[in-house]
The first five atom37 places (N, CA, C, CB, O) and aatype in JSON, in Angstrom:
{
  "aatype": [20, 20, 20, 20, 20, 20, 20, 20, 20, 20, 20, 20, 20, 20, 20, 20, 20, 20, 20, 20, 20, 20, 20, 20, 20, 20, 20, 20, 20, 20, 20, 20, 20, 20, 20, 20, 20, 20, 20, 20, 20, 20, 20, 20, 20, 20, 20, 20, 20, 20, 20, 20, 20, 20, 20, 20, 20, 20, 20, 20, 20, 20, 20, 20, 20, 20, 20, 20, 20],
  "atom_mask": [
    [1, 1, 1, 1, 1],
    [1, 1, 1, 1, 1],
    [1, 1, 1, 1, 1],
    [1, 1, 1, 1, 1],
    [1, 1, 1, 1, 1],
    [1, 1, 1, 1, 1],
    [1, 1, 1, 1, 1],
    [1, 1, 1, 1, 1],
    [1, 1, 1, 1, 1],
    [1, 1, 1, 1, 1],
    [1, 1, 1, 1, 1],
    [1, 1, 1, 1, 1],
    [1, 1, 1, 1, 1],
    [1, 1, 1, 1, 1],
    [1, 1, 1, 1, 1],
    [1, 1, 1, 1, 1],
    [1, 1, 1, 1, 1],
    [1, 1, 1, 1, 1],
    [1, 1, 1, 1, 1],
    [1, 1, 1, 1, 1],
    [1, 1, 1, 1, 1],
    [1, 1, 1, 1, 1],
    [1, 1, 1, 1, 1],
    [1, 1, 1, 1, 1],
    [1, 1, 1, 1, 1],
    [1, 1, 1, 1, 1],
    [1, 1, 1, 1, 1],
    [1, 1, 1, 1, 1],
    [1, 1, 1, 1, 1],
    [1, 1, 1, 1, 1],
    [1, 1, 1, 1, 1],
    [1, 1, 1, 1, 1],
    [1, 1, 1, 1, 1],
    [1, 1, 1, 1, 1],
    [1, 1, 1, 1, 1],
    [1, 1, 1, 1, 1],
    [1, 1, 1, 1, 1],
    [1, 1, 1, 1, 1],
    [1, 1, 1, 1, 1],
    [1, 1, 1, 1, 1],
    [1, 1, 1, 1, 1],
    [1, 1, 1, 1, 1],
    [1, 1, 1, 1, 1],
    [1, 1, 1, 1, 1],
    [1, 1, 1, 1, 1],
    [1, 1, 1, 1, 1],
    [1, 1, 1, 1, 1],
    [1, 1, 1, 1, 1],
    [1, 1, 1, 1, 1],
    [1, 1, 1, 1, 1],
    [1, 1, 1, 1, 1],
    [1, 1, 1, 1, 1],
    [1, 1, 1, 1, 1],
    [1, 1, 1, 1, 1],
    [1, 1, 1, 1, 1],
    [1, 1, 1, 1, 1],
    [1, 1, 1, 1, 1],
    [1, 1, 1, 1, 1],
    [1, 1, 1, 1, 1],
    [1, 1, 1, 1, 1],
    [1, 1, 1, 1, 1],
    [1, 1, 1, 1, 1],
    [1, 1, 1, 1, 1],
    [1, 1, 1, 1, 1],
    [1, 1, 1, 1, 1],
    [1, 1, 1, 1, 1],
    [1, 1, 1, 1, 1],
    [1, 1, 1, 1, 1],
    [1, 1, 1, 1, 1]
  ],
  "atom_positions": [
    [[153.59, -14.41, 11.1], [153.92, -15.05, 9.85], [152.63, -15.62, 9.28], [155.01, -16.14, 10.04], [151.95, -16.37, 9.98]],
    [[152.27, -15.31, 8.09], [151.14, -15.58, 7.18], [151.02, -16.91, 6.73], [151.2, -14.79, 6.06], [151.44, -17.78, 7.49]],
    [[150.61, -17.18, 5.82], [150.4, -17.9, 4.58], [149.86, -17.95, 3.29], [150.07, -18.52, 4.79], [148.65, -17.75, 3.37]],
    [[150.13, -18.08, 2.49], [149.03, -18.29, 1.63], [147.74, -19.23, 1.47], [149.55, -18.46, 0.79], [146.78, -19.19, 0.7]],
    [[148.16, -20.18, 2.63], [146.88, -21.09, 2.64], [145.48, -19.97, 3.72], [147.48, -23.01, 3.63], [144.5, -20.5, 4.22]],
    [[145.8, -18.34, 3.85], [145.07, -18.0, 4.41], [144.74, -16.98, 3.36], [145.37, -17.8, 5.67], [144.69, -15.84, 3.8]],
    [[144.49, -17.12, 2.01], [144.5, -15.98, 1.35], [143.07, -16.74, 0.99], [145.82, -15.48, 0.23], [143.0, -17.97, 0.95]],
    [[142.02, -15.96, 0.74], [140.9, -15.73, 0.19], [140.26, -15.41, -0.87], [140.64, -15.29, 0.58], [139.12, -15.72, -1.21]],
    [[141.17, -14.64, -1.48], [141.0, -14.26, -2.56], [141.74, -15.24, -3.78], [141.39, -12.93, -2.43], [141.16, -15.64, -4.79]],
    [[143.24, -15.52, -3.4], [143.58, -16.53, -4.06], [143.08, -18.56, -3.5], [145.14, -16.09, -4.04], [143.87, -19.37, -3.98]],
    [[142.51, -18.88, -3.06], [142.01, -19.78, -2.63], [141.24, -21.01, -3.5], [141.39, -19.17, -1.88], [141.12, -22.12, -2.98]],
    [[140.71, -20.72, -4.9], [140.84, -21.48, -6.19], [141.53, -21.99, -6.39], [140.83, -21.13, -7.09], [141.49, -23.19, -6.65]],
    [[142.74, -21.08, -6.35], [144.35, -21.58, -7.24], [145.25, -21.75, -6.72], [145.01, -20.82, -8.13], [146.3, -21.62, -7.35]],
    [[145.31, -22.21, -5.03], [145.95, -23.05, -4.84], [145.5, -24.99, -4.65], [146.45, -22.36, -3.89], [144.42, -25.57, -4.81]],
    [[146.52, -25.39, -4.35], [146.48, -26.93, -4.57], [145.82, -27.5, -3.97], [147.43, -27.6, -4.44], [146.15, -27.4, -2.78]],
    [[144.52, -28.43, -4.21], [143.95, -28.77, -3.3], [144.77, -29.58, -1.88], [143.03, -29.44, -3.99], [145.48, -30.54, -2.16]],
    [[144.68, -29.28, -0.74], [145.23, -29.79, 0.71], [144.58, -29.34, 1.84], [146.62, -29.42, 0.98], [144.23, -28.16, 1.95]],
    [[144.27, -30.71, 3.23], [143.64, -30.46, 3.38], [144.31, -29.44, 4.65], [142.83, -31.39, 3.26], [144.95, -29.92, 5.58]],
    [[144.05, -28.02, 4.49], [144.88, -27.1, 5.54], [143.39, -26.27, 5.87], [146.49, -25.96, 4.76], [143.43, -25.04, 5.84]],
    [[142.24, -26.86, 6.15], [141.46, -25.75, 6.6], [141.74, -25.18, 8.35], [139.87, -26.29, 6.34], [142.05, -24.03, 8.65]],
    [[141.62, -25.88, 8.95], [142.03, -25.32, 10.12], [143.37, -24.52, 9.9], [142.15, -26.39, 11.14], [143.44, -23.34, 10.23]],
    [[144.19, -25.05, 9.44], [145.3, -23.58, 9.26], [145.47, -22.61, 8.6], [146.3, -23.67, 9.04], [146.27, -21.68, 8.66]],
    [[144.5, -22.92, 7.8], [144.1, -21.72, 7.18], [143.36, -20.76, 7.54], [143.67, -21.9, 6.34], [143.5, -19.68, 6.98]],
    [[142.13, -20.97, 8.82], [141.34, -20.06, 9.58], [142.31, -19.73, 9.94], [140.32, -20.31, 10.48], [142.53, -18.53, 9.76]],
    [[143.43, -20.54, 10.62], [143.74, -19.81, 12.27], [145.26, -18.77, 11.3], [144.51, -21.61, 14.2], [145.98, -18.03, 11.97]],
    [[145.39, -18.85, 10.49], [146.47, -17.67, 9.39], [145.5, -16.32, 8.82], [147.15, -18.71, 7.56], [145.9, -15.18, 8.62]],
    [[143.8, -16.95, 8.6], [143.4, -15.7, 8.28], [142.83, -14.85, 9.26], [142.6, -15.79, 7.35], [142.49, -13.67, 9.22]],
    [[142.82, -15.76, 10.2], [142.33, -14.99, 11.95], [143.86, -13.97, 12.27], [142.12, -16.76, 13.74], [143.73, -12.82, 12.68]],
    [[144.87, -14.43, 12.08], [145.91, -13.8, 12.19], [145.92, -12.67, 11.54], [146.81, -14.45, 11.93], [145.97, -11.59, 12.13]],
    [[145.87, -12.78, 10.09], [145.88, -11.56, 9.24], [144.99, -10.4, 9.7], [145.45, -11.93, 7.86], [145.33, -9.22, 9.75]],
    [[143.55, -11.03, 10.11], [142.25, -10.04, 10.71], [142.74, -9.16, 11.57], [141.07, -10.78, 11.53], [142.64, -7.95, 11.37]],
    [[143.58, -9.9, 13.07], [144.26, -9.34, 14.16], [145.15, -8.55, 13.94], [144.74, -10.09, 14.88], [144.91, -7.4, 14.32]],
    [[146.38, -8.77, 13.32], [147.3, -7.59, 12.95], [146.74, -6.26, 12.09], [148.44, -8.23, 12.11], [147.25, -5.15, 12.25]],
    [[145.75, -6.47, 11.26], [145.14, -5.21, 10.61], [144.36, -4.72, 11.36], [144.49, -5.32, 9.44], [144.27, -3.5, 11.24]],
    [[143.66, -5.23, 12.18], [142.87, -4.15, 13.36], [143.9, -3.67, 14.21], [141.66, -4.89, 14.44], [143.82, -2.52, 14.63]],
    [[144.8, -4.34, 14.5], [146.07, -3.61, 15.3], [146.77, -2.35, 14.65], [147.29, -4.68, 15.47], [147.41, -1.47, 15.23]],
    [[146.46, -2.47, 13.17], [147.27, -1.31, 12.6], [146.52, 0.17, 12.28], [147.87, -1.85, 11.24], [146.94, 1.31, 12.08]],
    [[144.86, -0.61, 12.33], [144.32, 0.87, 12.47], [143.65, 1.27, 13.0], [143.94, 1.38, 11.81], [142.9, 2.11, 12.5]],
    [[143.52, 0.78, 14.73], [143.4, 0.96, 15.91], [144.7, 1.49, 16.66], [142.92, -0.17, 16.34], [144.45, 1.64, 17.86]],
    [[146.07, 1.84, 16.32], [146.69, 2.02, 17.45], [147.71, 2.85, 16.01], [147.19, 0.47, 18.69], [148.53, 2.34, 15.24]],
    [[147.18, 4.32, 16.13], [148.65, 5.18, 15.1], [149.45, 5.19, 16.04], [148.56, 6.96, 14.4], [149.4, 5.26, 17.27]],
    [[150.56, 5.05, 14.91], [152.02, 5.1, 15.26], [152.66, 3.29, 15.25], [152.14, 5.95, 17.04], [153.8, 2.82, 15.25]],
    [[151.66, 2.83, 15.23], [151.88, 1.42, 15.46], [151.69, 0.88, 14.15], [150.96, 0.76, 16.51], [150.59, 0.69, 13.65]],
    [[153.24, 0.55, 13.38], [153.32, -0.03, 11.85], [153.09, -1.49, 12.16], [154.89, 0.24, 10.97], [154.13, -2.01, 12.57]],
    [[151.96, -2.4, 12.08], [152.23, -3.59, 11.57], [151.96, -4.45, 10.28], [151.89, -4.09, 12.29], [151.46, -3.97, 9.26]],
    [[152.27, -5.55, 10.38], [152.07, -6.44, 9.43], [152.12, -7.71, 9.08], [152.44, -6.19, 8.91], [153.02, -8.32, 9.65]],
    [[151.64, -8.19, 8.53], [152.14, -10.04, 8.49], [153.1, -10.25, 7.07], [150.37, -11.36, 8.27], [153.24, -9.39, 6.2]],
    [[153.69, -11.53, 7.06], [154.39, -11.35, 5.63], [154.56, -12.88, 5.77], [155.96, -10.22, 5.38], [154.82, -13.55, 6.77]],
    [[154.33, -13.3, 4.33], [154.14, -14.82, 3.75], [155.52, -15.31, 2.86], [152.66, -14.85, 2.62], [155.83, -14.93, 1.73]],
    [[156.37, -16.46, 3.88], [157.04, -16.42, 3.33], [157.37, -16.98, 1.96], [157.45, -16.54, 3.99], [158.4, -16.87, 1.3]],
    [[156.24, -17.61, 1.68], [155.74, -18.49, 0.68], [156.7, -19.57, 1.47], [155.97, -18.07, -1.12], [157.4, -19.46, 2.48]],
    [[156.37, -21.06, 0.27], [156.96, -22.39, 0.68], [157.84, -22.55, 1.18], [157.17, -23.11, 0.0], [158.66, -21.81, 0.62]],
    [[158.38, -23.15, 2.07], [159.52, -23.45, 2.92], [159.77, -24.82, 3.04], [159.38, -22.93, 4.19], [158.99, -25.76, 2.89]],
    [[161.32, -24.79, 3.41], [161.36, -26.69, 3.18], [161.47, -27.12, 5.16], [163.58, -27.47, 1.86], [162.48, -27.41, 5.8]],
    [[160.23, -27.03, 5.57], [159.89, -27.68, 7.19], [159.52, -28.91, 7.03], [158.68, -27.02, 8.09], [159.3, -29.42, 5.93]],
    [[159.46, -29.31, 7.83], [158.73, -30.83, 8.08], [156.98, -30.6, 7.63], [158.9, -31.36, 10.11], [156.24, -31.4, 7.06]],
    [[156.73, -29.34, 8.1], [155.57, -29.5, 7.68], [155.18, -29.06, 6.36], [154.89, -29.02, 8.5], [154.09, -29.42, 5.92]],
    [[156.22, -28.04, 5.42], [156.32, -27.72, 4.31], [156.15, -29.18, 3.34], [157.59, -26.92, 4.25], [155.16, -29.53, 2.7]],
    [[157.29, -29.79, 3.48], [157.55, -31.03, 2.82], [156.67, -32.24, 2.95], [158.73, -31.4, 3.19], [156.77, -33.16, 2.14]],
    [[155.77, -32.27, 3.99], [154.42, -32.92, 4.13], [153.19, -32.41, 3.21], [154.01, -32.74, 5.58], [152.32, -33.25, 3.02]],
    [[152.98, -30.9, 2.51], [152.26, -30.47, 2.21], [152.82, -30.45, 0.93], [151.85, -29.59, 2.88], [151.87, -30.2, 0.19]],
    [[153.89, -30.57, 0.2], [154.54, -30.65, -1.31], [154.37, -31.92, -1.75], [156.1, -30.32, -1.44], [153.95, -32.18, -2.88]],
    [[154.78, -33.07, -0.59], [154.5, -34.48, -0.88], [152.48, -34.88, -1.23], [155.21, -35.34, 0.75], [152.14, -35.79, -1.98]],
    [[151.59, -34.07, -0.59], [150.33, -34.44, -0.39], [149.88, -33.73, -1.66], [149.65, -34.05, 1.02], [148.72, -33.96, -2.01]],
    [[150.51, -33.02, -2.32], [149.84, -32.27, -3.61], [150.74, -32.88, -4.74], [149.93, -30.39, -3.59], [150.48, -32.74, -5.93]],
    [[151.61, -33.45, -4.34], [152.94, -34.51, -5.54], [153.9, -33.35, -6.05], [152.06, -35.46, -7.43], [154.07, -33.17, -7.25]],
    [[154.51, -32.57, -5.07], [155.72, -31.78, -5.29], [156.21, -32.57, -5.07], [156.15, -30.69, -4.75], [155.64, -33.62, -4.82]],
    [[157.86, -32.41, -5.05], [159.16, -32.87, -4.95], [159.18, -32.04, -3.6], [160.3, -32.56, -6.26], [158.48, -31.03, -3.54]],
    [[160.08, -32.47, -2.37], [160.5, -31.73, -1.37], [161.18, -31.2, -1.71], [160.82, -32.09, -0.47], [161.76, -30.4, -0.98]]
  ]
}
């Protein structure tokens, strides 16, 4: 499971928070599953972002940028 706090390309435009460590360790993830997918045919993988979710830790990160939970 991804994130968008591991996207790179979009990384401007999201909200400033401070998620750097989880954000390496989501784009270290992304790195791993794509060398898995084209290192090993036959082997479909992928990651997928579910975007925002209402977790404890979701709702910690909506509150720190002034969302509503």
């Amino acid at each position: 499971m991804s994130s968008g706090a591991a996207s790179l390309n979009d990384m401007e435009h999201m909200p400033l928070m401070p998620v750097t460590a989880y954000g390496a360790s989501k784009a270290a993830l992304n790195y791993i599953v794509r060398k898995i997918h084209f290192e090993n045919q036959g082997v479909c993988s992928w990651v997928l972002s579910p975007g925002w979710v209402r977790t404890e830790m979701g709702n910690h990160g909506a509150e720190v940028v002034g969302m509503e939970r």
